[in-house]
C-alpha positions as CSV (number, residue, x, y, z in Angstrom):
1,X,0.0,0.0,0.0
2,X,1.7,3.4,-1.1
3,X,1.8,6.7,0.8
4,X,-1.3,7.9,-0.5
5,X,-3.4,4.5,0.0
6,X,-2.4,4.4,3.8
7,X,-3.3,8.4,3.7
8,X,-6.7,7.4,2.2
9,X,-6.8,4.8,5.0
10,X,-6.2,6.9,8.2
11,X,-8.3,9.5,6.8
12,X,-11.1,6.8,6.5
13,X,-10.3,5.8,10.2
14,X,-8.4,2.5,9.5
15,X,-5.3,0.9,8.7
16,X,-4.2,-2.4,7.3
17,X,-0.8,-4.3,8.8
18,X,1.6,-4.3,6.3
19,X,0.6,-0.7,4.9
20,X,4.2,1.7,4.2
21,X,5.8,3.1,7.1
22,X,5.4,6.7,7.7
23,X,7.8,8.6,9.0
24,X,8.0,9.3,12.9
25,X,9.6,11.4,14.4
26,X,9.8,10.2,18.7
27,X,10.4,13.1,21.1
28,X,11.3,10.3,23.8
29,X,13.5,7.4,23.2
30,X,11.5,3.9,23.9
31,X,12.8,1.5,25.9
32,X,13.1,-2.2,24.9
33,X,10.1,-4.6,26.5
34,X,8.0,-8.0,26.2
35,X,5.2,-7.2,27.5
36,X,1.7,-8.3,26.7
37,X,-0.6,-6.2,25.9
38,X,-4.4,-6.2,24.1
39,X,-5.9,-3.1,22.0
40,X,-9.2,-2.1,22.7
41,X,-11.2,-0.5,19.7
42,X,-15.1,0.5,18.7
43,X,-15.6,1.0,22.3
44,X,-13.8,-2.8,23.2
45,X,-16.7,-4.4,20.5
46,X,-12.9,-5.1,18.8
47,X,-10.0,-6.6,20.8
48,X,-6.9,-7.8,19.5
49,X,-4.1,-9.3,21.7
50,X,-0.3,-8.0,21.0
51,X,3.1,-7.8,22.5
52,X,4.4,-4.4,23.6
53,X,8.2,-4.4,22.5
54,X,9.1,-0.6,22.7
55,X,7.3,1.9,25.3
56,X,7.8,5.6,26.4
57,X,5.3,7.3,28.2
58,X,4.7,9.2,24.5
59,X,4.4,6.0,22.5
60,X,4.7,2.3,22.0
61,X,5.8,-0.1,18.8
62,X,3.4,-3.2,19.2
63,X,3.6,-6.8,17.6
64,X,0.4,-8.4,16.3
65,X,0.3,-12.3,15.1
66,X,-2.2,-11.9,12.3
67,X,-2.7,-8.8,10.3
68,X,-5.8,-7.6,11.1
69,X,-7.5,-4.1,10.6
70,X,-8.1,-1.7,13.0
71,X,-8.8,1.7,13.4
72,X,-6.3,4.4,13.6
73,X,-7.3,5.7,17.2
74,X,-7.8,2.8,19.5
75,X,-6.3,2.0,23.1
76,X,-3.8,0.0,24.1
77,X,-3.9,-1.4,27.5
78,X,-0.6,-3.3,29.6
79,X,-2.2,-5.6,31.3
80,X,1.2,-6.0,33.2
81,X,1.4,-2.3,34.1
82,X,-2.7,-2.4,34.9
83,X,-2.3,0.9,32.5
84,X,-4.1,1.8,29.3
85,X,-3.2,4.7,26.7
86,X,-5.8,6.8,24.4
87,X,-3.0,6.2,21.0
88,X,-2.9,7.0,17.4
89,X,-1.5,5.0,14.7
90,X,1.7,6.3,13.4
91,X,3.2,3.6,11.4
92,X,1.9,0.2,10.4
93,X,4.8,-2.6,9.1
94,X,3.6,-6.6,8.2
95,X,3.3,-7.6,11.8
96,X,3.7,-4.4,13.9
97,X,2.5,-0.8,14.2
98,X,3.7,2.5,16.2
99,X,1.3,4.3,18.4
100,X,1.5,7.6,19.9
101,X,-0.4,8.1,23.7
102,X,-2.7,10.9,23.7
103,X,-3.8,10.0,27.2
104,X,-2.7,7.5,29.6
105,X,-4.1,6.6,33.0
106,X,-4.4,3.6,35.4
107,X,-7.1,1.0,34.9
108,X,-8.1,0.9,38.5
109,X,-8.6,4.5,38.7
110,X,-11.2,4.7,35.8
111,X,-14.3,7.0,36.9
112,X,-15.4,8.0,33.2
113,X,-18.2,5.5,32.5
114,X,-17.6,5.8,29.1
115,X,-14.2,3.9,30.0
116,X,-15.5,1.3,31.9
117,X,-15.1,-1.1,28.8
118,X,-11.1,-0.6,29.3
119,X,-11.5,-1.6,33.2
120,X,-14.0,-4.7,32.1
121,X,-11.5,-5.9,29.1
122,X,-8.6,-5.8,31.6
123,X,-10.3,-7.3,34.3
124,X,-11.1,-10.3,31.8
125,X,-7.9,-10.8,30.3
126,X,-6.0,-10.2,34.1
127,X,-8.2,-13.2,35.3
128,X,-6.7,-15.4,32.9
């Protein structure tokens, strides 16, 4: 998928894995981790398990197993960290994708009811 197909994507509110890489430019260097971690779109009617390998508190490079579709503004919770981030889509490779945190906050301290779907998603998943 070329530049202007992965443009036409975002602007449509999606991206495929495997679309080009756009360029990114981090204001925080990530640090190297294995952690896992689920992503939480369409209000969690859409939840896709991946592995969190890089993570600042700005941003995060994910690895999924399949190449699914997703939107470009989802949420990606650590279950390890109990944490979840408000991200956009910066890049999308084959089998991985950057994300840049808009917002982040602990699960536990969720009072917006229109989050509660992060808390219940992590609370399933933790139990496991």
């Amino acid at each position: 998928m070329g530049n202007l197909a992965y443009t036409d994507a975002v602007r449509n509110g999606l991206v495929q894995a495997g679309s080009s890489i756009v360029a990114e430019r981090r204001p925080k260097r990530r640090r190297e981790v294995l952690l896992p971690g689920l992503l939480a779109c369409d209000g969690g009617k859409q939840v896709l398990h991946c592995t969190i390998r890089d993570l600042s508190e700005s941003g995060a490079r994910i690895v999924l197993t399949r190449q699914p579709q997703f939107p470009a503004a989802l949420y990606l919770i650590n279950l390890r960290d109990r944490t979840a981030h408000q991200a956009n889509v910066t890049w999308c490779g084959t089998a991985e994708a950057g994300l840049a945190f808009s917002k982040s906050f602990a699960l536990n301290e969720i009072t917006n009811p229109g989050l509660g779907f992060l808390r219940r998603i992590w609370m399933n998943h933790a139990t496991r």
